[in-house]
N, C-alpha and C positions, 0 to 999 in steps of 0.2 A: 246175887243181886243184879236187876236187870241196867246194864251199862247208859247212862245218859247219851240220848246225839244230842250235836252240836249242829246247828242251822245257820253257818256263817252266810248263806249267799242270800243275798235282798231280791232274790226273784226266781221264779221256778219255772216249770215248762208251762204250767196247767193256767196261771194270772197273765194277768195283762200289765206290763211296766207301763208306771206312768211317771219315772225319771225323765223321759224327753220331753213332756207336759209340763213339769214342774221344773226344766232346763230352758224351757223357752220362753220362761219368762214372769208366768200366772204367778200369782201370789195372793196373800189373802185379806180378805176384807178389813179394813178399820173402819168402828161400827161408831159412828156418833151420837148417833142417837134415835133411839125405836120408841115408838108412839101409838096409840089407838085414844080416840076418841066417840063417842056415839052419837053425839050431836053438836058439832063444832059449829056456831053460830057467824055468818057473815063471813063464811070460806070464800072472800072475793078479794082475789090481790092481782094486779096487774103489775107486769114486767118483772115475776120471780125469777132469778137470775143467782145462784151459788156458785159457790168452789165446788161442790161435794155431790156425788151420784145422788141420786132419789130412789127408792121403790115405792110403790104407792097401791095401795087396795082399797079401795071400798063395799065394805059388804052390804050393804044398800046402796041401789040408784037415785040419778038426779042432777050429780054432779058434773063436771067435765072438766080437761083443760082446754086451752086455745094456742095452736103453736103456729104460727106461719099463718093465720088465718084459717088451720083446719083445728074443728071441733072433735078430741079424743075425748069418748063418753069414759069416766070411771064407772063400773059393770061390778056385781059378783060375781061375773064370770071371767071378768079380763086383772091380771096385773100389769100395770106400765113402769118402766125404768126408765130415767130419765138422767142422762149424761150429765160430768160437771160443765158446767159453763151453757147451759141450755135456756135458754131467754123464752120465759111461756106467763099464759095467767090462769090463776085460776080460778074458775068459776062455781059459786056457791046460791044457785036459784032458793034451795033447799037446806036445812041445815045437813052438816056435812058426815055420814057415817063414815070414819077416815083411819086408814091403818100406815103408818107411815117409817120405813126407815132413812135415813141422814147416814152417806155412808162415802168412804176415798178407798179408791182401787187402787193402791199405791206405784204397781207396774201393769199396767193392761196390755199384754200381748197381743199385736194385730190390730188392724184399723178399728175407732171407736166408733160407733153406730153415730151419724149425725140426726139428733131430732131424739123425741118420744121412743121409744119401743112399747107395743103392746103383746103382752104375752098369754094365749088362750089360759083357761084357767084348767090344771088337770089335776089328777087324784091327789100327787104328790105334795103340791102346791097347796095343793086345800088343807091335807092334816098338817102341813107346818103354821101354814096361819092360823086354822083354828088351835092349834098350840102356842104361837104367841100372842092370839087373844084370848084364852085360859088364863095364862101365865101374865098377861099384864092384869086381869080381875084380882089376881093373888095379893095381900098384903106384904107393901114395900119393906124389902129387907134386902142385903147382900144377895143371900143364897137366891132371892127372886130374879135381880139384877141378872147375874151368872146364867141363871136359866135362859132367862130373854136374851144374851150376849149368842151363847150357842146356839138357841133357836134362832135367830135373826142369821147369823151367819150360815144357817142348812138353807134357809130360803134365800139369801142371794144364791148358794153355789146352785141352788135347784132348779133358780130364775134365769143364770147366766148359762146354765146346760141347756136352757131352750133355745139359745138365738143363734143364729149362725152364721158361727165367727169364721174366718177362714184359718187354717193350721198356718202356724207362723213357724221358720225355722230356728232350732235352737242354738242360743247366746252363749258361747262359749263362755268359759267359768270367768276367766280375767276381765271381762266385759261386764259379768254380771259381780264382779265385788267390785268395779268402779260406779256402777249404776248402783247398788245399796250403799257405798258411801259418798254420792251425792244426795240422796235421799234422806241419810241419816247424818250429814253432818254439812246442810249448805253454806255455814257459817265459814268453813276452810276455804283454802286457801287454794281450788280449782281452774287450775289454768291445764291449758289442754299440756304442755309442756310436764306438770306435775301427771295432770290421768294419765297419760301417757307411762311415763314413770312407774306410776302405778300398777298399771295394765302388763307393764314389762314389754313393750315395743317401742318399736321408733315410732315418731311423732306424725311420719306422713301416714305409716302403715294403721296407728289407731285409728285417724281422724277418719280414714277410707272405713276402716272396721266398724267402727263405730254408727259413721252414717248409714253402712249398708243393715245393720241390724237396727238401729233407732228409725231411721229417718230423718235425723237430723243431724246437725254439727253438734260437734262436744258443747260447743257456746252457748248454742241457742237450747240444745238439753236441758243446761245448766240454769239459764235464764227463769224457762218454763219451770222448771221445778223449785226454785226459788220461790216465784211468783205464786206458784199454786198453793204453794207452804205457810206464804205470808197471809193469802186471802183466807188460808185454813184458820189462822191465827188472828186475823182478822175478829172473824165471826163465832169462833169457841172459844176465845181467850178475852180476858179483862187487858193486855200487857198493852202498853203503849204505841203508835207508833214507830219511836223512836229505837223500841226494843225487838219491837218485830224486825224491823230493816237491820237491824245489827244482826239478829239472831239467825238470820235468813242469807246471810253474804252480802247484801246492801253498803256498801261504805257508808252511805249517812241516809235520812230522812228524803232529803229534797231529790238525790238521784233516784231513790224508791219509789217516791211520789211521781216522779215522770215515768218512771218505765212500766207503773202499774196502772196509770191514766192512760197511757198510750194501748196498753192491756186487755181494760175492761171499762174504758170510757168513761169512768167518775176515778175521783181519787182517792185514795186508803178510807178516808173520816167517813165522804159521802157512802161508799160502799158499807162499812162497819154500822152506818147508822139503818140505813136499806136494808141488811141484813137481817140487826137487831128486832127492829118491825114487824120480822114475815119470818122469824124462828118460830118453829114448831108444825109448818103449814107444811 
């Protein structure tokens, strides 16, 4: 009987490890919401403004958006991504042939592109879209869902292998389970004195550590990812006000309410209602 091997080692001579990739930081996509439309009537909204990345395809021309004053035509030939917190409009002369995901990059390794990205359109790129416009004509079921969940998630990773990011260095480990449990639990009780703790260092040596791999201060991390959580909560969730700013680390309503005005310039209500409006575009 021919003896079984055993393959304990996670990498060989012949591959390429992608531990230091996946050490510095990258993670993967949570997908809100993927969409196609074939003639979206009155695609005209001014000052679209979200928490949450964009992709956007149109397989017919006609369209555009408007960012800074410059005109990004939407093309069969181009896909554009578009950063959270990206203040653009969009314009619908025509009705709109429109392919759409709604999507948070939970940790984006490296400087985030400011503005539009437009991404030439290539082979790869083509058969995943035209696979999640197959798959959305499919009748609505689970197994159809799932399908579009992984298809949608191949064409970001396919989208974001075009643009070019700069190699960011990796996040040592203790760095990186304080930054997934401010992520996953902003409700705690995050004082740099606790991360720290966490982290297993003194408190001058994290906050230097820290800032040299974030860019920021523990504080202001913590702020930001708050804020980003609650604007998510915002605009996917029915929950309250009052429940978002609990749920999110907020002490109460009224201190939420300032430090998410001072943020993004209207306040929780006015932003959720804004939102509500211009879902699906």
């Amino acid at each position: 009987m021919q003896a079984r091997r055993k393959y304990l080692n996670y990498t060989t001579a012949w591959g390429v490890s992608l531990s230091p990739v996946a050490r510095a930081g990258w993670s993967a996509f949570l997908i809100h919401e993927c969409g196609y439309q074939a003639a979206l009537e009155d695609w005209n909204h001014e000052g679209v403004d979200s928490p949450f990345w964009r992709f956007y395809h149109n397989p017919k021309p006609g369209c555009h958006l408007l960012y800074q004053g410059q005109e990004i035509p939407l093309e069969p030939e181009t896909c554009v991504l578009i950063p959270a917190n990206t203040i653009f409009d969009c314009c619908g002369p025509v009705p709109a042939c429109h392919c759409w995901l709604h999507f948070t990059v939970t940790r984006l390794a490296g400087t985030v592109p400011e503005g539009p990205v437009v991404l030439p359109m290539d082979e790869t790129l083509r058969v995943l879209i035209q696979a999640v416009l197959h798959t959305h004509a499919q009748p609505a079921n689970e197994a159809r869902d799932q399908r579009l969940h992984h298809q949608s998630a191949a064409l970001l990773h396919c989208a974001f292998a075009q643009m070019d990011l700069p190699p960011v260095p990796t996040v040592p480990d203790r760095l990186l389970d304080v930054l997934a449990l401010i992520q996953k639990a902003p409700h705690s009780e995050l004082s740099n004195p606790f991360l720290a703790d966490r982290a297993g260092m003194s408190l001058e040596r994290f906050i230097r550590a820290f800032r040299q791999h974030t860019g920021q201060t523990p504080a202001a991390y913590v702020t930001a990812t708050r804020l980003r959580l609650a604007g998510e909560a915002l605009v996917l969730t029915d929950k309250t006000i009052d429940q978002i700013a609990i749920e999110n680390g907020f002490p109460n309503r009224h201190y939420f309410t300032r430090l998410f005005t001072r943020h993004q310039g209207c306040g929780p209500a006015e932003f959720r209602a804004r939102q509500h409006r211009k879902r699906g575009r």
